[in-house]
C-alpha positions as CSV (number, residue, x, y, z in Angstrom):
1,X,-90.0,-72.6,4.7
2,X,-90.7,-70.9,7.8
3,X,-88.5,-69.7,10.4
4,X,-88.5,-72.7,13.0
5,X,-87.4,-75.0,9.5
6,X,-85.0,-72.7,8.8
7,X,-83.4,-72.3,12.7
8,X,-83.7,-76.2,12.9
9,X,-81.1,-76.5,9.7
10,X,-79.3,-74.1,11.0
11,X,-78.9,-76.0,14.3
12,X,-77.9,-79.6,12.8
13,X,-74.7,-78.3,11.8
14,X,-73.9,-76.9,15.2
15,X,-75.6,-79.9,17.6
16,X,-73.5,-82.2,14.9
17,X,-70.3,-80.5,15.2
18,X,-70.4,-80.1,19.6
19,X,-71.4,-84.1,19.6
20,X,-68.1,-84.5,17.0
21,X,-65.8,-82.5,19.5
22,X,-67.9,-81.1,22.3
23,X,-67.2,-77.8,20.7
24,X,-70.0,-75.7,22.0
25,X,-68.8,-72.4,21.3
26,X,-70.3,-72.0,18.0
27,X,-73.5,-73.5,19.3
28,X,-73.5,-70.8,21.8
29,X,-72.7,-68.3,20.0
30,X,-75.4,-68.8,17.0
31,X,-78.3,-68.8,20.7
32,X,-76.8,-65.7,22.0
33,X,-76.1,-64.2,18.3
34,X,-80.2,-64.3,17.8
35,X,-81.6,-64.3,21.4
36,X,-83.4,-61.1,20.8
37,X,-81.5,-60.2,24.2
38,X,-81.1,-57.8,25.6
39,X,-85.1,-56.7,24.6
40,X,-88.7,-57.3,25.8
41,X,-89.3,-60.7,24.0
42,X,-86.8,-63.2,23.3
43,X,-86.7,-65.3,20.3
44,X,-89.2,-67.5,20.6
45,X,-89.1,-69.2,17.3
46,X,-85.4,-70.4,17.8
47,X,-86.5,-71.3,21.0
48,X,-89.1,-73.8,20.2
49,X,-87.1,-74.8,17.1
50,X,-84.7,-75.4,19.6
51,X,-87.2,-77.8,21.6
52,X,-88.3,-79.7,18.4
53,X,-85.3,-80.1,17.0
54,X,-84.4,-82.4,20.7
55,X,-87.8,-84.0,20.0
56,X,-87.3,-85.6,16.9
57,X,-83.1,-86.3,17.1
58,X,-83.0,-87.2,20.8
59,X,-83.6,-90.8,20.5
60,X,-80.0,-91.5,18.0
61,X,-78.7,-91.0,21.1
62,X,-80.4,-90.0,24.1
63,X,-77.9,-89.6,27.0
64,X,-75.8,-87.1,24.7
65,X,-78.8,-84.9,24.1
66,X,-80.3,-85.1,27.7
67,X,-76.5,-84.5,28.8
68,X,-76.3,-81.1,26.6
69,X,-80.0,-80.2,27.9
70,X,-78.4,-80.6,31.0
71,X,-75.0,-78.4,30.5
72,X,-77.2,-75.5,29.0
73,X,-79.6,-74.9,31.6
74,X,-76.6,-75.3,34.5
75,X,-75.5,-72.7,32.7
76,X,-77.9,-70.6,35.1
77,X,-75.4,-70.5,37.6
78,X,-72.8,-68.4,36.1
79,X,-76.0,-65.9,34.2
80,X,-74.6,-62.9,36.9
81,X,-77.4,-60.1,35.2
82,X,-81.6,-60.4,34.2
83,X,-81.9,-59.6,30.6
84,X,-78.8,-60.5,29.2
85,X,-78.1,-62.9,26.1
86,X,-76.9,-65.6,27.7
87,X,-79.6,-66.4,29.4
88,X,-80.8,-67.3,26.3
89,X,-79.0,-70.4,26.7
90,X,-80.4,-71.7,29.9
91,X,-83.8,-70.9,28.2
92,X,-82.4,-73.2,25.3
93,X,-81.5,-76.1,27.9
94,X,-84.3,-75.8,30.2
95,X,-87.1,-76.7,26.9
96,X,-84.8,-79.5,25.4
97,X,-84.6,-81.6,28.8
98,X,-88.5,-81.1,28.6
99,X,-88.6,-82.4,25.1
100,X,-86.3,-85.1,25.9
101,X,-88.5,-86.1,28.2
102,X,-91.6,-85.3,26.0
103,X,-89.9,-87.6,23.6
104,X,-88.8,-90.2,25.7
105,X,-90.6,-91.8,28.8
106,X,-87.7,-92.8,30.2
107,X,-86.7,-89.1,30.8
108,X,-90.2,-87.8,31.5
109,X,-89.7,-88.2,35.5
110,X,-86.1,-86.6,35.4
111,X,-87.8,-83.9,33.1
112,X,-90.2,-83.4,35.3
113,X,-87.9,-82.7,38.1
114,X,-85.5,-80.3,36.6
115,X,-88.6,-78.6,35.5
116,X,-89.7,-78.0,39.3
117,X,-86.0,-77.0,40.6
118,X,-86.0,-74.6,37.6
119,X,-89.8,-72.9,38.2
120,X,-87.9,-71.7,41.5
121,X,-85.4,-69.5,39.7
122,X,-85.3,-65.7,40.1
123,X,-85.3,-65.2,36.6
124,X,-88.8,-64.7,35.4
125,X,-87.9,-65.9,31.6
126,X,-86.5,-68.8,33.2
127,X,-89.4,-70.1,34.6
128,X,-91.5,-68.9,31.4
129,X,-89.4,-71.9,29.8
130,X,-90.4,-74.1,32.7
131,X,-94.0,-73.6,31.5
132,X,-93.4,-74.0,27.8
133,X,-91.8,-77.5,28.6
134,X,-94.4,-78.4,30.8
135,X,-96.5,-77.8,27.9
136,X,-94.6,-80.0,25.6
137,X,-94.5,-83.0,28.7
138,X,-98.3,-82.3,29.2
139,X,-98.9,-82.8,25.0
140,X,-96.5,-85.7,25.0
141,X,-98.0,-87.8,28.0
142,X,-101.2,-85.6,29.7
143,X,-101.8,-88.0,32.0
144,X,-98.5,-88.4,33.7
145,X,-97.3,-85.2,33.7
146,X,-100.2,-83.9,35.3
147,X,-100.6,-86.5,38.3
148,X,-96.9,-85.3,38.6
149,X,-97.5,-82.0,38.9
150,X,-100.6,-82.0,41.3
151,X,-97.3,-82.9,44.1
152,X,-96.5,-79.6,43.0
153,X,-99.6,-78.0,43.9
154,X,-100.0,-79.9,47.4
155,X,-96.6,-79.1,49.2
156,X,-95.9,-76.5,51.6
157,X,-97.0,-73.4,50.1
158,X,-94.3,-73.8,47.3
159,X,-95.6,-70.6,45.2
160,X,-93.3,-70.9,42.3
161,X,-94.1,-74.4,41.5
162,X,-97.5,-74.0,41.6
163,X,-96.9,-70.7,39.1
164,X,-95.2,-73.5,36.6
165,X,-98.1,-75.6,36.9
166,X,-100.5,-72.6,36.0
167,X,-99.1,-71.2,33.5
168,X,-98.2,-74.9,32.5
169,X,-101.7,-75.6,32.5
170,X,-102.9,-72.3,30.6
171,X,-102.3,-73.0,27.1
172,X,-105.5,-73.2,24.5
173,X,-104.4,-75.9,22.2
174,X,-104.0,-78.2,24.9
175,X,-107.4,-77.7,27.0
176,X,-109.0,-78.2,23.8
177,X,-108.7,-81.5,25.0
178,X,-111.9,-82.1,27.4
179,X,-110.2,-84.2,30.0
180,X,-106.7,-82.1,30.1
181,X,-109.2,-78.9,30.4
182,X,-110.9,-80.9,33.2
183,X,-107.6,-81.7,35.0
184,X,-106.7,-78.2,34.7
185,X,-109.4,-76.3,35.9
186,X,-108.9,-79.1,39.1
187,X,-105.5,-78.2,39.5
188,X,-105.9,-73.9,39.6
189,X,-108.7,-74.8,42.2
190,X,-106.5,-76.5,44.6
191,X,-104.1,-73.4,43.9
192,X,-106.0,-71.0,44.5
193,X,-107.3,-72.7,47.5
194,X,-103.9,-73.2,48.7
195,X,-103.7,-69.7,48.4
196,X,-106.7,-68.8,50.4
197,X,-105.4,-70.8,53.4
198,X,-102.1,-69.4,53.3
199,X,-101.1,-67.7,56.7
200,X,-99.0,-64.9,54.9
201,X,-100.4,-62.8,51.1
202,X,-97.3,-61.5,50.8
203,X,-94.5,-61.6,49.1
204,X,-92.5,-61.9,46.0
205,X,-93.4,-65.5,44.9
206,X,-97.0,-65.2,45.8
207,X,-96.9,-62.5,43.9
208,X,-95.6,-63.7,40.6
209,X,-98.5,-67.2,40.9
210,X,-101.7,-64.4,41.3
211,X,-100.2,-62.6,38.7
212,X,-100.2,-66.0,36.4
213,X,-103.3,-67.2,37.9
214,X,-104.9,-63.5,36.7
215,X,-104.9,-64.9,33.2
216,X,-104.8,-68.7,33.3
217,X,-108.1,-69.4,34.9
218,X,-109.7,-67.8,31.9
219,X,-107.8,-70.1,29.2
220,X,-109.8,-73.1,30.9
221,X,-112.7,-71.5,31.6
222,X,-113.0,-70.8,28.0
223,X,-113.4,-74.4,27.3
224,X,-116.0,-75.3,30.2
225,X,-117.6,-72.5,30.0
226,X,-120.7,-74.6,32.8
227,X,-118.0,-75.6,35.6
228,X,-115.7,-72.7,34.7
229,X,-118.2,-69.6,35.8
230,X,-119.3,-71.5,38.1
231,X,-116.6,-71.8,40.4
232,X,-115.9,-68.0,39.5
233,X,-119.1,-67.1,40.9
234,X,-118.5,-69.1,43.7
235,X,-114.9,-67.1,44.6
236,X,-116.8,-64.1,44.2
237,X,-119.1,-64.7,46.5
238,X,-116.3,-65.4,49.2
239,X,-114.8,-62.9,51.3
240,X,-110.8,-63.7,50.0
241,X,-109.5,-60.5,48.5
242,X,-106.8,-62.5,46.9
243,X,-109.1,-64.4,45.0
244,X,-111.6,-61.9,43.9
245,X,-108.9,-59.8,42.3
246,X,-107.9,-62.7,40.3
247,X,-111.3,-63.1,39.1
248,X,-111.6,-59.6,38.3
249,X,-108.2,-60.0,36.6
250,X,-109.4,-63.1,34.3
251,X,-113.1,-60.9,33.7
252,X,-111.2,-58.4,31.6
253,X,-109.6,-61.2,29.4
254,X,-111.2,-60.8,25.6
255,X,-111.2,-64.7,25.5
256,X,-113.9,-64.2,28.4
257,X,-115.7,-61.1,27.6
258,X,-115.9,-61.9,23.6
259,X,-117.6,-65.4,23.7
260,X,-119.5,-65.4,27.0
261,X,-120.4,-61.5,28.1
262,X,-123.4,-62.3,30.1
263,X,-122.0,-64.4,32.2
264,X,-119.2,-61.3,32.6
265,X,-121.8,-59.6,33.7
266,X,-122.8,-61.7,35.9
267,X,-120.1,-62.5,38.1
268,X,-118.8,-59.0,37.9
269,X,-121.9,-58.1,39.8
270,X,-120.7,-60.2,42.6
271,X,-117.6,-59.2,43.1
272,X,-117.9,-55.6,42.7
């Protein structure tokens, strides 16, 4: 048995016991007890066991889970430090309204939302769990989720939400899928095009999307290799300093450098 069965029997109990008497302080306590926090990696593991565990027991009774989603990420609000265990909790909350809505397409549009007022938090793990319920949505129902998300991309200059949507986007199991790969590569364009008309390169947020978009172009690019190199040959040739580091950035990626090192080469050349 592996660690995400064993967290998952773990949590029954627990999830059983707050839905009995709306205890949570035992469910809180066994989240903070093995966040990992404070520490340079949280507990992934418990956190997607977390996740699947809403997947597959949402539907007994849906409002009660989505409600509990709910009260764990608002917990955000009273998180006063970075780095601290109960943030853990939030993290816990933010994934299980995704699977929820993963699970159920009744809740995939008020996933979906609490997703994009929760890639605007300060906390950076935060909206790491933004990305990895994105990824569950985007598994659950591609084509939904990502029509949703391209609204994202095409406000004003919203540089956090497009960051979820990148990083979203930028997982290798899911752009093994040719038309999800497709849709992604799509999406960082219009990003990074966004980002290339932008009046202002500065800032915090800005920051935080080039350094996601450093290493998510290369995740698609891996999988169309034709279109992929192309377009990064085609930023390299421009004149948008912004954009040239992030194709230097994604150059250095082993995914890139392993399977396709002429084409490396290649567009190094240009943007050197």
């Amino acid at each position: 048995m592996g660690k995400k069965e064993i967290y998952e029997g773990e949590l029954a109990p627990l999830l059983q016991r707050y839905f009995e008497n709306g205890d949570e302080t035992r469910l809180l306590e066994y989240l903070t007890g093995r966040s990992n926090l404070p520490g340079p990696r949280a507990n992934l593991e418990l956190l997607g066991a977390f996740g699947d565990f809403f997947s597959k027991r949402c539907r007994e009774k849906p409002a009660s889970y989505w409600e509990l989603a709910m009260k764990l990420a608002g917990m955000s609000r009273s998180v006063e430090g970075r780095d601290e265990p109960a943030e853990f909790g939030v993290l816990c909350g933010v994934v299980a309204l995704a699977s929820v809505g993963a699970a159920l397409p009744q809740y995939l549009a008020r996933a979906l939302s609490q997703m994009e007022e929760y890639s605007h938090s300060a906390r950076w793990r935060t909206r790491e769990a933004v990305a990895i319920g994105l990824q569950r949505m985007i598994q659950s129902d591609a084509g939904k989720t990502l029509r949703e998300v391209e609204s994202w991309v095409e406000g004003d200059d919203d540089w956090l939400a497009m960051r979820a949507v990148a990083a979203g986007v930028a997982e290798p199991a899911l752009v093994k899928d040719h038309a999800v790969a497709e849709k992604a590569l799509d999406l960082q364009r219009k990003i990074l095009s966004r980002i290339a008309s932008a009046r202002k390169h500065e800032g915090e947020e800005l920051r935080a999307l080039k350094q996601t978009l450093g290493y998510s172009l290369s995740v698609v690019v891996k999988e169309l290799p034709k279109e992929g190199f192309g377009y990064l040959r085609q930023i390299a040739r421009g004149g948008d300093q912004d954009l040239k580091w992030i194709v230097k950035e994604n150059l250095k990626k082993d995914r890139l450098v392993k399977n396709f090192p002429s084409e490396v080469k290649a567009v190094e050349k240009l943007v050197s």
